[in-house]
N, C-alpha and C positions, 0 to 999 in steps of 0.2 A: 504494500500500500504506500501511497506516495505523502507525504510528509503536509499532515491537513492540523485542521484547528477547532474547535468547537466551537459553533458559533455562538455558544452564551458566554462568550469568553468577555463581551465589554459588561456581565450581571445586569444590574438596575438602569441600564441607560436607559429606557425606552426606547430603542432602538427596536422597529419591526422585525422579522425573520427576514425580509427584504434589506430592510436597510443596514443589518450585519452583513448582509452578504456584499454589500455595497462595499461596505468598511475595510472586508476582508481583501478584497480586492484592489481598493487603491492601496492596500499592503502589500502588495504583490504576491500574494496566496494564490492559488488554482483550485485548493481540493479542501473541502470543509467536512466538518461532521456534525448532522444538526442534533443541537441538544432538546432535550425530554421536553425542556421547557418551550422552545419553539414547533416542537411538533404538537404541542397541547394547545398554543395558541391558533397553529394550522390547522387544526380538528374545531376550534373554537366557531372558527370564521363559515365552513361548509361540511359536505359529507367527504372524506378521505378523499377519494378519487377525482374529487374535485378541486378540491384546497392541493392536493400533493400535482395535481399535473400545471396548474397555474404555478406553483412553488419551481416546481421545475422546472417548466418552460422559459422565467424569467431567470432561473438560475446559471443556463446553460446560452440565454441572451447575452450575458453581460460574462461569459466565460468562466462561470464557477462551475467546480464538479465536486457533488454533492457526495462523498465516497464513503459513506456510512449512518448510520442514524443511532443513537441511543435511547433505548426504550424507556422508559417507567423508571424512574431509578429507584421510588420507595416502594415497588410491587412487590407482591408476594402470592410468587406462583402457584403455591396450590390453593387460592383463593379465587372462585371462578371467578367473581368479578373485575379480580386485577388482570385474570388473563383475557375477559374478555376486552380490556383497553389495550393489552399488548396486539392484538388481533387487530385492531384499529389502526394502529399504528400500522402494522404490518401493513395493514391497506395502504396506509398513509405514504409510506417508505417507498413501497410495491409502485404508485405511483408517480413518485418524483423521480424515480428509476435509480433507487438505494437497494443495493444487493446484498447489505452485509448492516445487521443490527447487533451490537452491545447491550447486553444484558446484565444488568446491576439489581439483583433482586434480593429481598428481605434486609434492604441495608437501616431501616428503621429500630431495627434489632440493637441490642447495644455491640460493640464493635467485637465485645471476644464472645457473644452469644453463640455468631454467626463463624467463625473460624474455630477450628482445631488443628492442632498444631502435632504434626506428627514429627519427632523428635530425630527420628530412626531417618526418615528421608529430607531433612532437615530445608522443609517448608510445607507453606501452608495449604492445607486444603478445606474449601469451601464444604459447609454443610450445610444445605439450604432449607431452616425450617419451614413447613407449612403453617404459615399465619397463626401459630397458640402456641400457649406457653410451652417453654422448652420440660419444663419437670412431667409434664401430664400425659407424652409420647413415649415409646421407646425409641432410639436411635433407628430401628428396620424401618419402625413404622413412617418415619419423617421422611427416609431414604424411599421410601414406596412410592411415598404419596407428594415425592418431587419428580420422581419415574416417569410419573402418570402423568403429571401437568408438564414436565417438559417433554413428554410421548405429543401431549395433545398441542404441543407448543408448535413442536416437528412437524407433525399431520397439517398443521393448517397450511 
C-alpha cells in the first residue's frame, strides 16, 4: 500500500470529508484513508451507495485515491447491531471503490481487557470480547461467538 493519511487527521476542524480531501492534496498526498468519522458523516448525508459514489467521484476528480477505509472503531462484533453499521459501511466503502477496511473492534473495553499477552511468543494477541462482561463468558465461548460474527462479517 502506498504511503496515505487519514483523513480525520486535521480532528475538530470542521472541515467536510471533501474539504480534507482538498487539504490533503494541496499537501501533496495521493492516497488517503477515510476515517470512521467521515464515513458516518457520509452515511449521514444519503443511503451508502449514494453518499460513497458522489465521495468518490469527487475524490478521484481532484486526484485523491481513497486506499482504504476504517470501520466503526468502538464496534463490537458480536453485537448484531454494530455489525449491522459495519455492513453499511461496507456498502459505503464498496462504493467509493475502497477495497481494503480496518477493523478496530471492542476498543471501548479498557485497554488490557481486550489484549492478552502471550509471554512465550512474546506479543500480543487480540481477544475480541462479545459486547458483556469479561467474568460472565468463558474464554471458548467469547472465541465462538467472535467466529460467528467475523464468519458473518466474511459472508457479507
Amino acid at each position: 500500500m502506498k504511503l496515505s493519511v487519514w483523513t480525520d487527521i486535521y480532528g475538530k476542524s470542521n472541515l467536510t470529508p471533501e474539504g480534507t480531501l482538498v487539504e490533503l492534496t494541496k499537501h501533496g498526498y495521493e492516497y488517503c484513508e477515510l476515517s470512521d468519522e467521515h464515513a458516518f458523516e457520509l452515511l449521514d448525508r444519503s443511503t451508502p451507495d449514494k453518499a460513497g459514489a458522489q465521495y468518490g467521484r469527487f475524490a478521484k476528480e481532484i486526484g485523491m485515491n481513497v486506499a482504504q477505509g476504517h470501520l466503526f472503531l468502538t464496534s463490537q462484533i458480536c453485537n448484531v447491531s454494530d455489525r449491522d453499521v459495519l455492513k453499511r459501511q461496507f456498502d459505503l466503502f464498496g462504493a467509493i471503490g475502497i477495497k481494503n477496511a480496518v477493523l478496530h473492534c471492542d476498543s471501548l473495553l479498557d485497554e488490557y481487557k481486550n489484549v492478552d499477552f502471550d509471554l512465550s511468543l512474546k506479543h500480543k494477541k487480540l481477544i475480541f470480547y462479545p459486547g458483556c462482561e469479561q467474568e460472565n463468558y468463558s474464554m471458548e465461548y467469547k472465541r465462538e461467538q467472535n467466529e460467528i460474527a467475523l464468519r458473518d462479517l466474511c459472508d457479507y
